[in-house]
C-alpha distance (Angstrom), angle and dihedral (degrees) to the residues before:
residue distance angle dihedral
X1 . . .
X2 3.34 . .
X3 4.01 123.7 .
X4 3.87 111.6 -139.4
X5 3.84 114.8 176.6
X6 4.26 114.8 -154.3
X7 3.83 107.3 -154.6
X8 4.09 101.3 -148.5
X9 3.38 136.4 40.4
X10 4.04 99.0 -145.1
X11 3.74 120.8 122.8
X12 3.92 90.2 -83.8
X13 4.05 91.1 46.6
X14 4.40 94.9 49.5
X15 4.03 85.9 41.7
X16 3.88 97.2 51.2
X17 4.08 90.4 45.0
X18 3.67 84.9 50.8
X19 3.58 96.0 48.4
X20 3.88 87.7 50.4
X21 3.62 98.2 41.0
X22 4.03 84.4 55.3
X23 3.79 86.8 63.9
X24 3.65 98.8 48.1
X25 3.59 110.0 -94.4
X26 4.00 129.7 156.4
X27 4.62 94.0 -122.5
X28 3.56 136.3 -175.2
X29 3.91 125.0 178.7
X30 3.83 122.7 -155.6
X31 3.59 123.0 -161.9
X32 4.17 136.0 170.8
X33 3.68 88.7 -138.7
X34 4.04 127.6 67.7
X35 3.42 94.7 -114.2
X36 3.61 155.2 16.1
X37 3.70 123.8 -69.6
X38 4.12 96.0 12.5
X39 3.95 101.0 140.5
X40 3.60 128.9 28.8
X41 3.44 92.9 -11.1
X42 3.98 89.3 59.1
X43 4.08 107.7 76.0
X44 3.76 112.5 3.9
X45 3.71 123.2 141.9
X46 3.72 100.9 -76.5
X47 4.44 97.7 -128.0
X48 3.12 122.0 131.0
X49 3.99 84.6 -160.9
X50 3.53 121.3 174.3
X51 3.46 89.5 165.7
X52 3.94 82.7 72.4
X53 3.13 95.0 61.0
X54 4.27 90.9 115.8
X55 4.20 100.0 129.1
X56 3.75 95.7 -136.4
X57 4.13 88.3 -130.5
X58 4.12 98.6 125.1
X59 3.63 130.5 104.1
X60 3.42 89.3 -120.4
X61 4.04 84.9 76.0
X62 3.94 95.5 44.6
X63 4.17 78.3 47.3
X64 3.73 85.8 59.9
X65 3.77 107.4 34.3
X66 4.08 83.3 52.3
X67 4.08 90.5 57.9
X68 3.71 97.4 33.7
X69 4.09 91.3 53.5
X70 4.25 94.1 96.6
X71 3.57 88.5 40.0
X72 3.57 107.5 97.4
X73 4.25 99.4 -163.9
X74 3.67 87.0 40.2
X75 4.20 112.6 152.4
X76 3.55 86.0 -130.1
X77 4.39 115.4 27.3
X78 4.29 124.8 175.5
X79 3.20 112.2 -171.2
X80 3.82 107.8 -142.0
X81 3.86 102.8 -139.8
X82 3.18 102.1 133.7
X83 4.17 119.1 -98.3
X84 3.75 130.6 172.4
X85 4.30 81.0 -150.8
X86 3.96 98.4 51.1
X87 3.26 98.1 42.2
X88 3.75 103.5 51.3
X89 3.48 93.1 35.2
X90 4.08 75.1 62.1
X91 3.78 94.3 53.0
X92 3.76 91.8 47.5
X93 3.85 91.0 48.0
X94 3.96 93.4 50.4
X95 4.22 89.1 50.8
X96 3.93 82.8 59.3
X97 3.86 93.7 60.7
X98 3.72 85.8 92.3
X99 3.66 92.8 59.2
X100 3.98 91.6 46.1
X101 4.59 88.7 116.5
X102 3.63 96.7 43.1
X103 4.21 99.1 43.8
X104 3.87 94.1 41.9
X105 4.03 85.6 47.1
X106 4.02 82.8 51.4
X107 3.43 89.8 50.7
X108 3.82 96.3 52.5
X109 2.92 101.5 46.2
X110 3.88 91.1 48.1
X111 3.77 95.3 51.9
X112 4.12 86.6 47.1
X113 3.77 86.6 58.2
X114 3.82 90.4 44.3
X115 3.47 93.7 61.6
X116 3.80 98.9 67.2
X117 3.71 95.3 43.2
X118 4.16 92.3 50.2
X119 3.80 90.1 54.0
X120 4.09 100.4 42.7
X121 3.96 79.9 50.4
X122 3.79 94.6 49.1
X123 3.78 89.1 37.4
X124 3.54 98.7 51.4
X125 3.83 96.6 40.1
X126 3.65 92.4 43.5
X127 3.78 99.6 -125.4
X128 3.42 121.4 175.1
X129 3.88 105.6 -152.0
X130 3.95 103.6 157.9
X131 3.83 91.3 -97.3
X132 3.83 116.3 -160.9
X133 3.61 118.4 -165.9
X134 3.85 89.8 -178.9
X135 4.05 90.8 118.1
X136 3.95 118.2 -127.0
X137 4.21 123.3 -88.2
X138 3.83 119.5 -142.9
X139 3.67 111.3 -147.5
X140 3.85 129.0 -155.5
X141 3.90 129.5 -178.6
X142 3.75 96.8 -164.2
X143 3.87 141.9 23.7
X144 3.73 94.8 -109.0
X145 3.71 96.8 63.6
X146 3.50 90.9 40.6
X147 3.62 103.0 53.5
X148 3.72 94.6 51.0
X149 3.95 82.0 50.8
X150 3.86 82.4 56.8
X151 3.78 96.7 55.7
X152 3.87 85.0 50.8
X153 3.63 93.7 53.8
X154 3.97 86.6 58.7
X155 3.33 85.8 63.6
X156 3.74 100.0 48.0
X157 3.58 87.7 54.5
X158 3.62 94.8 56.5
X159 3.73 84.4 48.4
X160 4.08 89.1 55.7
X161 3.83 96.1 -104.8
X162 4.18 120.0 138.9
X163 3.25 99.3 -147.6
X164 4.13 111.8 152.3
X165 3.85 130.9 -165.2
X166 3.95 115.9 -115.5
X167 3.61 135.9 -162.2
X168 4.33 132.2 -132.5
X169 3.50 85.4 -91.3
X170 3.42 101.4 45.1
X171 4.24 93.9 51.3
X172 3.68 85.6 58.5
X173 3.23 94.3 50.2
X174 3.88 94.4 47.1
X175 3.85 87.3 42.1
X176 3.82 114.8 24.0
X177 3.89 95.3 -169.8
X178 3.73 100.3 57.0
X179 3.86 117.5 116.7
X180 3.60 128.0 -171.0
X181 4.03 145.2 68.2
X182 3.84 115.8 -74.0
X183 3.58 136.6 164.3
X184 3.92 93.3 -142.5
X185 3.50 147.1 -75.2
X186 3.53 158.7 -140.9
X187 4.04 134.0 -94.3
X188 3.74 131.0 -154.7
X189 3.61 108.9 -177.2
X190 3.90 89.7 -177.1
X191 3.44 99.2 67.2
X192 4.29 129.2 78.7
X193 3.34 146.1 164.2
X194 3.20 145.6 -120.7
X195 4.16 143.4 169.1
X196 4.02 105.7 -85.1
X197 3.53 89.8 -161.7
X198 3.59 97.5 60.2
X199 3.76 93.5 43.9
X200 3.98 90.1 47.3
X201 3.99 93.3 59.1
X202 3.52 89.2 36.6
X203 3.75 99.6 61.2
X204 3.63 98.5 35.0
X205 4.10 88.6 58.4
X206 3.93 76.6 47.6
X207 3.84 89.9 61.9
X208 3.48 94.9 49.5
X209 3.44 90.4 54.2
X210 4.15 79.4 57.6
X211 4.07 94.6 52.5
X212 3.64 95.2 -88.1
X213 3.82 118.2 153.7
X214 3.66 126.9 -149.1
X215 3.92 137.5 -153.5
X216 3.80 105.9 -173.6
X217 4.01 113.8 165.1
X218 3.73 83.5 44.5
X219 3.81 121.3 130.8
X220 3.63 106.8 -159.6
X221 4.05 112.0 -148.9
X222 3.38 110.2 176.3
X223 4.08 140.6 14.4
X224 4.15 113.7 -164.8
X225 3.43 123.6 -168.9
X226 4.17 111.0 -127.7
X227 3.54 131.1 -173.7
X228 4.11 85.7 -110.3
X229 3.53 88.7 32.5
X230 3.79 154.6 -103.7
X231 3.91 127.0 11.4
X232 3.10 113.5 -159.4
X233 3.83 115.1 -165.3
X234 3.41 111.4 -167.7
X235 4.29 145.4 165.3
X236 3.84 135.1 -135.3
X237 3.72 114.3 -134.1
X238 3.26 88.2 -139.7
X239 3.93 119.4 35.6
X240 3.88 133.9 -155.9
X241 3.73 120.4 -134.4
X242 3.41 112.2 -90.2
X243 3.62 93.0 23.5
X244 3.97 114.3 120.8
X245 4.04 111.7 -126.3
X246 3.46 98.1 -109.4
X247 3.45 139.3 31.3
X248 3.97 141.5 -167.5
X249 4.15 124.9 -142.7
X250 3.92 113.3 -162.1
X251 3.50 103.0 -143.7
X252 3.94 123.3 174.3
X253 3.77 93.7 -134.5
X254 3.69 140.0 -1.0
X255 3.94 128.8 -149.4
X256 4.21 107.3 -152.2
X257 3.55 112.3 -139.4
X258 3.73 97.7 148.6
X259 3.96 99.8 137.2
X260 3.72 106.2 -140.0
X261 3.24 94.1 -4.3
X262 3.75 91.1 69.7
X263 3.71 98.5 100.0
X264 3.86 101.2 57.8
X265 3.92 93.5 46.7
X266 3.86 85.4 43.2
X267 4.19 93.8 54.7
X268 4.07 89.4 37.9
X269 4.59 75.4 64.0
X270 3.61 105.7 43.3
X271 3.44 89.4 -95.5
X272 4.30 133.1 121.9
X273 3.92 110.9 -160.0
X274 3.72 97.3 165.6
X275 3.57 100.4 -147.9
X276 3.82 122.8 162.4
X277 3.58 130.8 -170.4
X278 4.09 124.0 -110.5
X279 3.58 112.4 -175.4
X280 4.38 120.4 -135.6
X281 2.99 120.0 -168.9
X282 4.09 126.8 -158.2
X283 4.00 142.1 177.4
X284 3.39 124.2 -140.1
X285 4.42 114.5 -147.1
X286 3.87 114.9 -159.9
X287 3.60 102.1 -148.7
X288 3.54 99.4 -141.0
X289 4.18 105.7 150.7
X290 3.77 115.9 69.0
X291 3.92 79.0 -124.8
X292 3.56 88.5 64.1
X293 3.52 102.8 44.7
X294 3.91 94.0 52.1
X295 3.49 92.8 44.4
X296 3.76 97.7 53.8
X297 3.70 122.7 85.6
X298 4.42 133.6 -105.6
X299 3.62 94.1 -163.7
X300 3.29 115.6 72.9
X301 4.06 123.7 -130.0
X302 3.51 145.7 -141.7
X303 3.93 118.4 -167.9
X304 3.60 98.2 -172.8
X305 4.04 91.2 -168.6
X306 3.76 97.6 62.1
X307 4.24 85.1 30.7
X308 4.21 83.2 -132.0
X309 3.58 127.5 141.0
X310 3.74 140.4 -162.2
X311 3.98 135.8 -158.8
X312 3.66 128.8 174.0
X313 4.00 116.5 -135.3
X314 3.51 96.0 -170.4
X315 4.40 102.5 -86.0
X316 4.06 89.8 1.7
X317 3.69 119.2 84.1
X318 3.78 119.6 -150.9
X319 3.39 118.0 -155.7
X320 3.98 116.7 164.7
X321 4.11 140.0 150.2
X322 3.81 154.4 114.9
X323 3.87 124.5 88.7
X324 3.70 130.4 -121.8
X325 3.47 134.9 -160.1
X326 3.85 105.4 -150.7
X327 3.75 107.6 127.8
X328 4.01 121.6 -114.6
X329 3.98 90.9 -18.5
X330 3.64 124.0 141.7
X331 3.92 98.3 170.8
X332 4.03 109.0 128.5
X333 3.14 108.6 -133.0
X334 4.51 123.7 -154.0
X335 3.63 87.5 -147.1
X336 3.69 89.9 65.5
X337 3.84 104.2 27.7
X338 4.01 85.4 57.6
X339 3.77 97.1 67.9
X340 4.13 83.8 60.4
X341 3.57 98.0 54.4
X342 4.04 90.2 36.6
X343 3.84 88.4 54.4
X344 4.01 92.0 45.0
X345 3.66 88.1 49.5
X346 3.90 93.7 51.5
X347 3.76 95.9 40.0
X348 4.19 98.0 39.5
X349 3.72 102.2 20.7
X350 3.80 88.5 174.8
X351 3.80 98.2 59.7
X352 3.96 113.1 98.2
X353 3.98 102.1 -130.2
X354 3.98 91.8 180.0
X355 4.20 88.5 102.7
X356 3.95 94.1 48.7
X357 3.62 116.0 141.1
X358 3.68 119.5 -150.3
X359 3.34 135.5 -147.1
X360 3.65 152.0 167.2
X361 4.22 140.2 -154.2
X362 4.01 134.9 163.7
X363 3.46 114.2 -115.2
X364 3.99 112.4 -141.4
X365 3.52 102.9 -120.6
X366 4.28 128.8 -177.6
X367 4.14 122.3 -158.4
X368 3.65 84.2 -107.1
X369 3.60 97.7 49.4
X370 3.75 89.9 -131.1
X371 3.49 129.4 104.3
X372 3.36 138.6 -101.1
X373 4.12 117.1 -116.2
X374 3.50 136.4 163.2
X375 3.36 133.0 25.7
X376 3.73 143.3 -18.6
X377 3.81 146.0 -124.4
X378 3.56 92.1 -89.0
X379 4.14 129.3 42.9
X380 3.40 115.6 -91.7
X381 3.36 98.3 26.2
X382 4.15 134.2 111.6
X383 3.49 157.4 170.8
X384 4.02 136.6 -140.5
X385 3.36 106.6 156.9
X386 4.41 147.0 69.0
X387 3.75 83.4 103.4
X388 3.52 102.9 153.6
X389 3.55 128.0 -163.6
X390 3.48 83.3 -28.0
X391 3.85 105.5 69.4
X392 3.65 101.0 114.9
X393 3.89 92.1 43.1
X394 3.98 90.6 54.0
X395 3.41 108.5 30.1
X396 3.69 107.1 92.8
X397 3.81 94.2 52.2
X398 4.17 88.4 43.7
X399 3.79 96.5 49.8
X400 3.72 89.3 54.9
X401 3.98 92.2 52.5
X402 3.58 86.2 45.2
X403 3.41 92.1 55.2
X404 3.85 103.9 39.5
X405 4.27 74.8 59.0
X406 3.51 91.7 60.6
X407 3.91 86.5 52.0
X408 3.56 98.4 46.9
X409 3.77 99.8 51.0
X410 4.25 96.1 27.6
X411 3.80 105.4 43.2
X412 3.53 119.7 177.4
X413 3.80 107.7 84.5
X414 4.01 126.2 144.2
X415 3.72 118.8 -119.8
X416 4.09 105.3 -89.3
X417 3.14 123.7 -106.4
X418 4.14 115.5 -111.8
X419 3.60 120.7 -123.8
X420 3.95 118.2 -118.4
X421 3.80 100.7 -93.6
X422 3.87 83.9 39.6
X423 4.07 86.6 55.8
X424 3.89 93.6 41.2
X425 4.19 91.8 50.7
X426 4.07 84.8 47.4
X427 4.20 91.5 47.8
């Protein structure tokens, strides 16, 4: 059997060792944090949204990221200190504004795909992770904004996306809580939410279940390329006596899906995956008065002006959004939390945000704004990640091409094993 080692433990890392432990192989997942699902994957806004699918590579985007740089609680901020990084990570990502129709078609038809592989996982797994197939409501305050959103939805339908324009009325009909003037919007019943963190611990206790084996507290140093192989060499944050300080795992391939951490164990195999991290930032509202609870919304929204989201997790509020540009920085800053909690206030005035709990990741993010799957340069080596914002929307769909990769290129697995409701429906 063959041994293939998943550096991260994200949502994209615990659904690509699933997807290979389905097919038989011999895993282990390392991760700096002591469990699954501890960065990115912790607090993000909850959609599975294919109708977000829009790669942000226009010039309408540079247009706004050049106006919005003074403006501290900007939806999209760069901050201009210089770096070699940001800035030709920026070059690359304005030569892919020709490619803007065929990468966000890519990506829509990637998240539709993702959709059916999320639920057969959660399904057969039994994973309870606050699902709400509610759909997801695109809002609009003025015609402008929504006729460009119109010209997008042509090319969501081309893509095979129902995604249908609404009026006031309608909004309020499809969410009675929502306050506020708006020109229209648009509906995608298709899409849902649910809590990524929950899911994330869920299905990694799921492939342990399957024989998967997990080093968590493990800082990972270096990854060298063998003619068997990888080595990884690797440290404990906490050692045992009589344990040496680091150790190294042979491992006949290994599937990257280290968030923004991508790049360096990418260049350490011969590999450039030029991914650069943009910070989100989200709140978190227990909904702890009845006032609260009533007052909050099901449906989950998209205000693509103030580039905020909600989702509901049952009596927790999610309310996340904007992008920064600010290098490897996980500081949370008021000046950018405040535009949340200002927008909640405005859109749910009857929700008590006094409780919120803030929080920040870095979203791994490629010029192209797609990921990178498959394999590398050298044998035995791969790639699942660059996901963007759009990690938990994609990542059932790119864990399975990840892992049909692996079989490709490293044959040799045993037929996997099926899981007990898998064995009962075959019986």
């Amino acid at each position: 059997m063959k041994h293939i080692a998943v550096i991260g433990a994200g949502v994209t890392g615990i659904t690509t060792a699933y997807a290979l432990l389905k097919r038989g192989y011999d895993v282990t997942v390392f991760d700096r944090q002591r469990y699954a699902g501890m960065d990115t994957s912790f607090a993000n806004g909850g959609q599975l949204s294919a109708s977000n699918a829009e790669v942000w590579t226009s010039w309408a985007t540079i247009l706004k990221g050049i106006k919005w740089m003074t403006k501290k609680d900007a939806p999209l901020l760069v901050n201009p200190w210089p770096s070699w990084h940001k800035y030709s990570w920026m070059v690359e990502f304005m030569a892919q504004i020709p490619h803007y129709r065929q990468n966000t078609l890519d990506t829509l038809r990637m998240a539709i795909t993702a959709r059916r592989h999320l639920d057969e996982m959660a399904e057969a797994e039994g994973i309870d992770y606050h699902r709400e197939p509610r759909g997801i409501l695109h809002v609009y305050r003025d015609k402008h904004s929504f006729d460009d959103a119109a010209k997008v939805n042509l090319l969501y339908a081309e893509g095979g996306l129902d995604r249908r324009a609404v009026t006031p009325a309608e909004m309020r009909q499809i969410e009675p809580t929502l306050h506020g003037d708006f020109y229209g919007g648009f509906f995608t019943p298709s899409d849902f939410t649910g809590d990524i963190y929950a899911f994330t611990r869920g299905l990694a206790a799921a492939c342990v279940k399957r024989g998967g084996k997990f080093q968590y507290d493990t800082s990972v140093h270096r990854l060298h390329h063998t003619t068997t192989g990888v080595d990884i060499a690797w440290e404990p944050a906490i050692s045992r006596p009589g344990q040496a300080p680091e150790q190294v795992t042979h491992v006949d391939g290994v599937v990257i899906c280290a968030g923004v951490h991508s790049r360096r164990f990418a260049a350490q195999l011969g590999d450039r995956v030029n991914i650069y991290p943009v910070k989100g930032y989200s709140i978190t509202i227990p909904l702890i008065a009845e006032e609260s609870r009533q007052g909050a919304p099901w449906v989950s929204l998209l205000d693509d002006g103030a580039k905020i989201v909600s989702s509901r997790f049952r009596d927790r509020l999610r309310v996340a959004g904007t992008a920064e540009f600010n290098g490897y920085n996980l500081d949370i800053r008021a000046d950018r939390i405040r535009p949340l909690a200002r927008w909640t206030r405005d859109m749910f005035p009857d929700v008590d945000t006094s409780g919120a709990i803030p929080w920040a990741g870095l979203r791994p993010m490629l010029p192209s704004m797609l990921p990178r799957v498959g394999a590398g340069s050298r044998p035995g080596v791969f790639y699942n990640t660059g996901h963007g914002h759009l990690g938990w929307t994609l990542c059932a769909a790119t864990a399975e091409m990840a892992a049909d990769s692996v079989v490709a290129t490293l044959p040799g697995a045993a037929v996997a094993t099926l899981a007990p409701s898998q064995k009962q429906a075959a019986d």
